[in-house]
N, C-alpha and C positions, 0 to 999 in steps of 0.2 A: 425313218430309220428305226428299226428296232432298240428296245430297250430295257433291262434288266425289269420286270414284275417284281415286286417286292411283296408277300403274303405272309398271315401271322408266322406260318409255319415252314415255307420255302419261299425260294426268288428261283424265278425261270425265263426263261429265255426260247420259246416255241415260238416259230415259223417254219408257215406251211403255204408252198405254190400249190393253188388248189385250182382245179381246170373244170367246167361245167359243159356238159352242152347241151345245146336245145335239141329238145324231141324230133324226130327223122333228120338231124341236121341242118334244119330247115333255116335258114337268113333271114331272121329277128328281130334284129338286135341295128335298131334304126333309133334315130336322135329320139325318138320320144319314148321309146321303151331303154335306151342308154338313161337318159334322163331318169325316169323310174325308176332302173336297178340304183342308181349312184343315190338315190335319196333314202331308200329304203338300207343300203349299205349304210348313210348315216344313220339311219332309225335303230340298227341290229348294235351299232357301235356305242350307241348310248346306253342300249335296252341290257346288250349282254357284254361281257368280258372278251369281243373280238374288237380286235382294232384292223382297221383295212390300212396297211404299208401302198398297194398301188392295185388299181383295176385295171387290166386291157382288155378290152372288146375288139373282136374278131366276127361280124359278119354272123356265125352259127355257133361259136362258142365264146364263155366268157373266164379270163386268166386271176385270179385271185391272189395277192400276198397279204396271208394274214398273222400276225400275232394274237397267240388265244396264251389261256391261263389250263394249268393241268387239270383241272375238275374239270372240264371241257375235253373230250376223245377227238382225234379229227373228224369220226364218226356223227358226233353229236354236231360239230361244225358246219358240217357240211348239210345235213339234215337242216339245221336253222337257218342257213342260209336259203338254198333251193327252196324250201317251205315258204319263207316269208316273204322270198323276190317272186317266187312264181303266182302266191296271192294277188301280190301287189297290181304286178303286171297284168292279168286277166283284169283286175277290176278296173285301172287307170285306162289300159290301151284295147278295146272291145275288141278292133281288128285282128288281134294276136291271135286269140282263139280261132279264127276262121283259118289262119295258115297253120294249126294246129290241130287237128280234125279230132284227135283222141282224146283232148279234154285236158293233156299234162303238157306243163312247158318245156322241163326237164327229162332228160335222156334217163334210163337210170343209173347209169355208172358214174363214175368221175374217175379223174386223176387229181391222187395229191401224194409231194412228196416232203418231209423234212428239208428245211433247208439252213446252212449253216451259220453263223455269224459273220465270217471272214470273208472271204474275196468272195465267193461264191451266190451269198446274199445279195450281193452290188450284180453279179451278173443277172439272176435272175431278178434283180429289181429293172434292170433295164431291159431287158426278153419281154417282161409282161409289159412294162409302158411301150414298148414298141408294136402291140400288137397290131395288127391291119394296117402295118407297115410291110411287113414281109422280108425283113431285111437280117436281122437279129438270130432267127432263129437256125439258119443252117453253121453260122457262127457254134449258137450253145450245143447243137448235135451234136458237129466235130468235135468238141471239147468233151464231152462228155462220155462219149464213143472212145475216144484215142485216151482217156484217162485213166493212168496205173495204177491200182489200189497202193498202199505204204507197206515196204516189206515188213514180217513180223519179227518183230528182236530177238534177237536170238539168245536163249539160256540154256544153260549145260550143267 
């Protein structure tokens, strides 16, 4: 669960679902390359100021909830991440690179978006523990889709 950061100078509260995927799509992401990403997500959690809330692995992409600190951009997040899992991975798992012809592991886009403290956190922590379940996710669509922004208050 996320939890207030407390720094000399601010306390923050950043969480970010961050979505990766592997270079042409390509289905990767097998118990020995899981293995890898999950160890080196400890390695990144020691080394820097991301804490990993939950991973889902999905076949060709990988679902990330993480708590960072504001000196950290999602920018910079996201770069440290992908940089140091896709290291890892070529040097641990030799075969990856042959399902990956162009030399990169990573797509280069991502998705990531803020996510809230309240109910919304608890939904999207169990969206990403469910991944390559396939069950979850047309759930958080609809909800998401069908949901009304808060009218603005009105002053006169």
């Amino acid at each position: 669960m996320s939890r207030f950061v407390h720094k000399s100078h601010n306390v923050s509260v950043l969480v970010y679902h961050l979505v990766c995927v592997a270079k042409y799509r390509r289905v990767v992401f097998d118990e020995a390359v899981e293995g890898v990403l999950r160890e080196v997500c400890l390695d990144i959690a020691l080394r820097f100021e991301i804490e990993f809330l939950e991973i889902g692995i999905d076949g060709d992409h990988v679902h990330f909830l993480v708590q960072s600190v504001p000196t950290y951009s999602p920018t910079k997040i996201v770069t440290i991440l992908k940089s140091l899992i896709a290291r890892e991975v070529f040097a641990r798992c030799p075969g990856v690179r042959k399902k990956l012809w162009g030399g990169e592991f990573w797509s280069d886009g991502y998705f990531i978006a803020s996510v809230g403290q309240q109910e919304s956190e608890e939904t999207v922590r169990n969206y990403v523990k469910a991944q390559g379940q396939d069950r979850h996710y047309h759930q958080l669509h609809a909800q998401s889709v069908h949901a009304q922004p808060a009218p603005l208050p009105h002053t006169d």
